[in-house]
C-alpha positions in Angstrom: 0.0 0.0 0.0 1.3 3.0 -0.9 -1.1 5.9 0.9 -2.8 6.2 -3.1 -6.8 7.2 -2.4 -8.7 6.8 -5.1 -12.4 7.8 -5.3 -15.3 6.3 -7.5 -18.5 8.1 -5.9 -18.9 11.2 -3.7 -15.6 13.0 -2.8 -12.7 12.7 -0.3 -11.0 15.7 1.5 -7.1 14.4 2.5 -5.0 16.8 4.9 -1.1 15.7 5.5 1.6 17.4 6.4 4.3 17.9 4.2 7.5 19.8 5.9 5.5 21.4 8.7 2.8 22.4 6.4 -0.6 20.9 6.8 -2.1 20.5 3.5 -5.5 19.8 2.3 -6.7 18.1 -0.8 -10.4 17.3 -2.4 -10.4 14.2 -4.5 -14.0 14.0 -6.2 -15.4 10.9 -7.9 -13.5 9.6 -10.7 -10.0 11.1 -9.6 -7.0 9.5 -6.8 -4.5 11.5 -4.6 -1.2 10.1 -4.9 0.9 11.1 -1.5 4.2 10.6 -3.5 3.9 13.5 -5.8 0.9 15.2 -4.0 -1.5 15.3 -7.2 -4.9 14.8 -7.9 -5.1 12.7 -11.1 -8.1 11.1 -13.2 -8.6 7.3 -12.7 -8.2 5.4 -16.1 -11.0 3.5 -17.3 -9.6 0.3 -16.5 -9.1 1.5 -12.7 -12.9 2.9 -12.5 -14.1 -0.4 -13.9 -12.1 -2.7 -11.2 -12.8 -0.4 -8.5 -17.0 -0.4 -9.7 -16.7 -4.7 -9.2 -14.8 -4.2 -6.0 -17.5 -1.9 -5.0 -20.7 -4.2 -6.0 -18.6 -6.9 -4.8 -17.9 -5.3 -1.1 -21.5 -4.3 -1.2 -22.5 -8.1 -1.1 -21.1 -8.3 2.6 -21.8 -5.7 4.1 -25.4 -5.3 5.7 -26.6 -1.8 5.5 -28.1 -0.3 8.5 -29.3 3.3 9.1 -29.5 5.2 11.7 -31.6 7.8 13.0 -30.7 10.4 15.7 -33.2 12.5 18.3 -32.2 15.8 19.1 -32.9 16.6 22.7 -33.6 20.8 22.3 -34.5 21.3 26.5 -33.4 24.8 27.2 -32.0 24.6 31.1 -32.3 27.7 32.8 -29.1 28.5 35.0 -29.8 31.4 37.4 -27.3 33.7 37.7 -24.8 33.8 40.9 -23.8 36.7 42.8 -20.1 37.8 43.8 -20.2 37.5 47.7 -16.9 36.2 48.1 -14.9 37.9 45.4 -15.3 34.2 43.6 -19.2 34.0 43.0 -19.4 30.9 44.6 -20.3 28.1 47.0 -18.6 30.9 50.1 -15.9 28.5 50.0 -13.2 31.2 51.3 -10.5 30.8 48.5 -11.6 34.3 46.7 -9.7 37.7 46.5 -7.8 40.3 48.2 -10.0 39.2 51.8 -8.9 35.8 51.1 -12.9 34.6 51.8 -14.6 38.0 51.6 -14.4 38.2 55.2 -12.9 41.2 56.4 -11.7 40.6 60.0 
C-alpha cells in the first residue's frame, strides 16, 4: 500500500503534512490522490471499472443499516450567581484580596 486514495463516488478531503505544512486536498469521484507526488489525477478506465466490481462486490457483505438520531432541544435555565466572596461561589473562602470576603 502506498497511501494512493482513489475515489469512485462522492468526494474525499485528505489533509497531511508535508515539511511542517498541513495540506489539504479534495479528490471527487472519478480522480486519486497520490501522497508521493501530492496530485490529484483522473482514474483510467480500467481502474474505475475494477474499483465499480470491487464496489458491488464489497457491497454483497456488508449489511446496510441506518441510523436515525433524536435531538434533545430542553433549554435549562441556570440562574445567575452573585459575587459574595470575590469568587461567586459556594462561600468556600478561597476568593480575592480578603482571602474569603471576610474582612476581620
Amino acid at each position: 500500500a502506498d497511501g494512493t486514495v482513489s475515489v469512485l463516488t462522492g468526494s474525499v478531503v485528505v489533509s497531511y503534512v508535508s515539511n511542517g505544512t498541513v495540506i489539504t486536498k479534495e479528490v471527487p469521484a472519478g480522480y486519486q490522490f497520490n501522497p508521493a507526488t501530492g496530485q490529484v489525477t483522473e482514474l483510467s478506465n480500467p481502474l474505475l471499472k475494477q474499483l465499480g466490481i470491487l464496489a458491488r462486490d464489497f457491497n454483497k457483505y456488508f449489511m446496510k443499516t441506518s441510523t436515525t438520531y433524536t435531538f434533545d432541544h430542553t433549554v435549562y435555565n441556570v440562574s445567575p450567581t452573585r459575587n459574595q466572596n470575590d469568587q461567586g461561589q459556594n462561600n468556600n473562602n478561597q476568593g480575592g484580596n480578603n482571602q474569603g470576603g471576610n474582612n476581620q
